[in-house]
C-alpha positions in Angstrom: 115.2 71.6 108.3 115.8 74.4 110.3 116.6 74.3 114.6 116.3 76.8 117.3 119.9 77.0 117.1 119.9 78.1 113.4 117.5 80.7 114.6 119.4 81.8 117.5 122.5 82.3 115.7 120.6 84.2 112.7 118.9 86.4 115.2 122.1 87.2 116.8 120.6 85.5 120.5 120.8 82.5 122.7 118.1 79.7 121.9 116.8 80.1 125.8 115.4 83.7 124.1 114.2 81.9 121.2 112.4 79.4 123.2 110.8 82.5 125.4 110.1 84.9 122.7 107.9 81.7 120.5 106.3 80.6 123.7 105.1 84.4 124.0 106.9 85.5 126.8 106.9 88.9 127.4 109.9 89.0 129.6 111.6 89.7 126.1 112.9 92.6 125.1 110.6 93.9 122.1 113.7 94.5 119.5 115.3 90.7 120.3 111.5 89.5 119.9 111.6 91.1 116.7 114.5 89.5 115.3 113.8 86.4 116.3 110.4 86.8 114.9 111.9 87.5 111.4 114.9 85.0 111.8 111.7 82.7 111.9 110.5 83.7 108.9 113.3 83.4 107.1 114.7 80.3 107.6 110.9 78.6 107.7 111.6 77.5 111.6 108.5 75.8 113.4 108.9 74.4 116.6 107.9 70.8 117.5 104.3 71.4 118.4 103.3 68.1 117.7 105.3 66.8 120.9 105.2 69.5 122.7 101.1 69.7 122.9 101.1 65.6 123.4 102.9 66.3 126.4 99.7 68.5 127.5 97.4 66.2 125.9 96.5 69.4 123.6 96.5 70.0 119.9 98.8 72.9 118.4 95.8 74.4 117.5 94.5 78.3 118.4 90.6 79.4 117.6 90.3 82.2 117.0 86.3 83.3 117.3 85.3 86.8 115.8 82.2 88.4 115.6 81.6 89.2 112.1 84.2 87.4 108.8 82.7 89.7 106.1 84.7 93.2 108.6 87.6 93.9 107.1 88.7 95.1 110.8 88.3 91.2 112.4 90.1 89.7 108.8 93.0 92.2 110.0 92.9 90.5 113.7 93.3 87.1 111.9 95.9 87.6 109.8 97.8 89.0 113.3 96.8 86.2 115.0 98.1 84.0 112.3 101.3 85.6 111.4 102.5 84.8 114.8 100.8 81.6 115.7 102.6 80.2 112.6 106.3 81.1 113.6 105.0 79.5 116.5 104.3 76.6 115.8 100.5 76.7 116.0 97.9 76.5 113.3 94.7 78.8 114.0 91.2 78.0 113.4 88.8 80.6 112.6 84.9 80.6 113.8 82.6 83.1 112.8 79.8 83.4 115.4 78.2 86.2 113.2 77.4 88.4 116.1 75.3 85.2 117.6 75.7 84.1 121.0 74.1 80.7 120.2 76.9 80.2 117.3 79.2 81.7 119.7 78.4 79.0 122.2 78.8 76.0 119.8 82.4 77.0 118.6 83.3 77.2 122.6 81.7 73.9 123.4 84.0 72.8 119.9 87.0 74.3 121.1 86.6 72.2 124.4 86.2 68.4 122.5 89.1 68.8 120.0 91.2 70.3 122.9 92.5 73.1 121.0 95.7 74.4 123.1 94.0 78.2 123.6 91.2 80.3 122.5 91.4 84.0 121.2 87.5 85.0 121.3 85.5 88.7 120.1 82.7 88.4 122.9 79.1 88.8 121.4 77.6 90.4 124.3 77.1 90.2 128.1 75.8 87.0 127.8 79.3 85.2 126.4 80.3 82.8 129.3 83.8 81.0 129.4 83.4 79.5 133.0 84.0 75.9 131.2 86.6 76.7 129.3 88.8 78.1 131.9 87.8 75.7 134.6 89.1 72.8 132.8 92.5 74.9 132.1 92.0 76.6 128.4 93.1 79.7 128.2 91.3 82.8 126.4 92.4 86.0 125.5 89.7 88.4 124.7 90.0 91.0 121.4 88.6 94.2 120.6 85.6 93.6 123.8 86.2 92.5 127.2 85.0 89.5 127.9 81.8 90.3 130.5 82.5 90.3 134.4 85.6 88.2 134.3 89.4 89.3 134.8 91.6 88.0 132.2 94.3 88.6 129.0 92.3 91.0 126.8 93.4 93.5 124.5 91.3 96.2 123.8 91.0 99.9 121.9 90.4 102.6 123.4 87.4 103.5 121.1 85.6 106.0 123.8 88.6 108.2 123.4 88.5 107.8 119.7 84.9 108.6 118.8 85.3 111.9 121.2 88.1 113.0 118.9 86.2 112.3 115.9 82.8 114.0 117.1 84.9 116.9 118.0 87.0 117.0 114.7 83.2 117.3 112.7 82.4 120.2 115.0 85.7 122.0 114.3 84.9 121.8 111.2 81.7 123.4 111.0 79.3 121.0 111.5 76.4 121.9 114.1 74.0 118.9 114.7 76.6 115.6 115.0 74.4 112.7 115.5 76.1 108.9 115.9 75.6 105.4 114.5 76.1 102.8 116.6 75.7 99.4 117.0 73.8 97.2 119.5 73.6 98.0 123.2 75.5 95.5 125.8 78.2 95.2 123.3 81.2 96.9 124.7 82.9 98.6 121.8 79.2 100.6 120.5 78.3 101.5 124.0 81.9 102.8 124.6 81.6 104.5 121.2 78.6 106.3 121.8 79.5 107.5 125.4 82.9 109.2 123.3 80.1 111.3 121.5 78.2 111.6 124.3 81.3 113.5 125.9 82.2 115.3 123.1 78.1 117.3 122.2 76.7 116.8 125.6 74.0 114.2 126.2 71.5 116.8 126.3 72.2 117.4 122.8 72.5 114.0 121.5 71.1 112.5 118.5 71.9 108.8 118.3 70.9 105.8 116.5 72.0 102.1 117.5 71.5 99.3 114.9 73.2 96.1 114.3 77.4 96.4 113.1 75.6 95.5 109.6 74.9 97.5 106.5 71.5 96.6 105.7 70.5 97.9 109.5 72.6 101.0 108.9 71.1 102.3 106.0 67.6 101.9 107.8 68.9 103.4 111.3 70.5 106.4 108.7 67.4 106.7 106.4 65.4 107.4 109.8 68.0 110.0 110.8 68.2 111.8 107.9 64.6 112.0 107.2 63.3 113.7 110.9 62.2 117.3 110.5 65.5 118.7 111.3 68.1 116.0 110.2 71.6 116.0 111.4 74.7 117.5 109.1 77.4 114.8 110.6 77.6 111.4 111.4 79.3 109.5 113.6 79.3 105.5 112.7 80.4 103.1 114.7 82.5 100.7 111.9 82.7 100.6 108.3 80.0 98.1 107.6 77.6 100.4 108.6 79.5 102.8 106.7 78.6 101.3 103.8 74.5 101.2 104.6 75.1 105.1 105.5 76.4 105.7 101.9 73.5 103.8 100.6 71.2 106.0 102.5 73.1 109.3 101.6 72.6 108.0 97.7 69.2 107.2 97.9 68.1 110.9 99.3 71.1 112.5 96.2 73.4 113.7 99.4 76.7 113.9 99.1 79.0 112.8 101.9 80.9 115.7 103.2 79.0 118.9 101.2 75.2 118.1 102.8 76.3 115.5 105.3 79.9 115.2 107.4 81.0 111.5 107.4 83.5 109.8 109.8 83.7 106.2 110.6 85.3 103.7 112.8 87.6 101.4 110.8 89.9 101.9 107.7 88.6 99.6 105.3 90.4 99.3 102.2 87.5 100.9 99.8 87.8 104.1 102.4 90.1 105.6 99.6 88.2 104.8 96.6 85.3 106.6 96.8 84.6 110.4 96.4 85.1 112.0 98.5 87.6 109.4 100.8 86.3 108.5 103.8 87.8 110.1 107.3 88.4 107.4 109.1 89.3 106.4 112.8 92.0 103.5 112.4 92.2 101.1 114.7 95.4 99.0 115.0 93.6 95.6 113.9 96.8 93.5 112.7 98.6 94.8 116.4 95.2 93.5 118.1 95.6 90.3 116.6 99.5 90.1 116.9 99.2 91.2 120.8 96.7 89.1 121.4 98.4 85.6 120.3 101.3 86.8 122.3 99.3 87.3 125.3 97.7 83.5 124.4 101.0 81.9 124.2 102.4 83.3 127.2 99.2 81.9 129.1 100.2 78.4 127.4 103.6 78.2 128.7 102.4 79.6 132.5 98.8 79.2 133.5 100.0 81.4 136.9 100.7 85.1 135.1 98.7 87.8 136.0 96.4 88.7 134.0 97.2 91.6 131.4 94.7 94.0 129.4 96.8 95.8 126.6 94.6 98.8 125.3 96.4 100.5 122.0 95.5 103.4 120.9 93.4 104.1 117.5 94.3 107.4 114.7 92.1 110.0 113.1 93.0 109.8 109.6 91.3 113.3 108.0 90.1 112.9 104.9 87.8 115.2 102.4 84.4 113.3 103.7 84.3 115.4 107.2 84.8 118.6 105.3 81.8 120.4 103.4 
């Protein structure tokens, strides 16, 4: 079996940087992180969390709560989440609270009796509440939304930014009525999303829907768009979930996406590319989110005193034929 000292001479450092860069510490420099990260890997290294988290009276468990299991955005936080939990020594839980704050609540009231060591949590709204948690010392790190009126590790996307450059991409390319899809108010990432628009046409000349980040709600929220007097000739939508009820909607009225009606959604699923036309996408850095964001955990494990940090990453326009007529 593998030691920190295999690892430290495989990674080319001492094992006081392997000890700092598994407990999340961000004191070390990214490149040394890196190859110990990968030295890791290689050699199938896990640390003794067993002992360590009997010390703390804590299981070597992370939960990890998103808001919706079927978005291939959140399965892409996981698998970040996981990747470096593991090399850490920590197994990770997943709860799906399905956009629910009542499921949402259970999972945190779970997370509390089996004494999982931290908890990475996708708020559902304003009313998400982790007063308990933190008051009896578990720490949370919020992903992709802020948690609501509490300072704390978050890491976040700057998706106001985004959906401004992708509203103003569809009117460079010819497109004069840009309406936008989002999803429900109070969550963070759709109001942010729709004040990008808003900056980008004017809110005097905004056309906007908001539904749930479903399809099923989408296609309805679309169908209603599409079917007013003078209907728009772009969307905006929010993630590709609703993506996929907007196609629906485009199909059922014979409109093609990009000829009658310019397309661009959040998220780069992995169907984005297999229909016609491909979807113009803005990509969000999901498996960094989730990667980031078990760092940031870890590092509130070994010291409870850090500051906290919010990491906000940037997301890409990736053009594609679907914003083009």
């Amino acid at each position: 079996m593998a030691t920190i000292s295999d690892v430290a001479a495989r990674a080319g450092v001492s094992t006081a940087t392997v000890s700092r860069t598994l407990n999340g510490k961000s004191t070390v420099d990214p490149e040394l992180a890196a190859r110990v990260l990968e030295a890791a890997e290689e050699l199938g290294y896990h640390p003794n969390g067993l002992a360590r988290n009997l010390r703390r009276q804590e299981t070597a468990v992370l939960a990890l709560i998103i808001s919706d299991v079927e978005n291939p955005f959140f399965t892409s936080i996981a698998r970040g989440v996981e990747d470096l939990a593991q090399v850490s020594g920590y197994s990770v839980v997943l709860c799906n609270s399905d956009e629910n704050e009542d499921k949402e609540r259970r999972y945190l009231d779970v997370a509390l009796q089996e004494r999982v060591a931290g908890v990475l949590l996708s708020p559902t709204g304003p009313a998400t509440n982790v007063t308990r948690l933190r008051r009896l010392g578990t720490p949370v790190v919020a992903v992709d939304r802020p948690l609501p009126g509490t300072d704390g590790d978050q890491v976040l996307v700057d998706t106001r930014r985004a959906a401004r450059q992708a509203a103003r991409h569809l009117v460079a390319n010819g497109y004069r009525q840009v309406a936008c899809l989002t999803g429900p108010s109070g969550v963070r990432t759709a109001d942010d999303r729709l004040s990008g628009y808003f900056d980008a046409v004017g809110e005097e000349n905004a056309v906007y829907r908001r539904a749930e980040y479903r399809a099923e709600g989408a296609r309805r929220a679309a169908g209603d768009l599409l079917d007013q007097p003078t209907p728009p000739d772009a969307l905006l939508v929010a993630n590709s979930t609703m993506a996929i009820g907007v196609l629906e909607a485009l199909a059922e009225r014979s409109l093609r996406a990009g000829r009658d009606i310019g397309i661009v959604s959040f998220d780069d699923a992995p169907w984005t590319t297999l229909i016609d036309p491909p979807l113009t996408v803005v990509a969000q850095p999901a498996y960094e989110i989730g990667r980031v964001a078990a760092q940031l955990l870890l590092a509130r494990i070994a010291d409870s005193t850090r500051e906290p940090v919010t990491t906000t990453l940037d997301a890409q326009l990736i053009d594609r034929q679907s914003s083009h007529r």
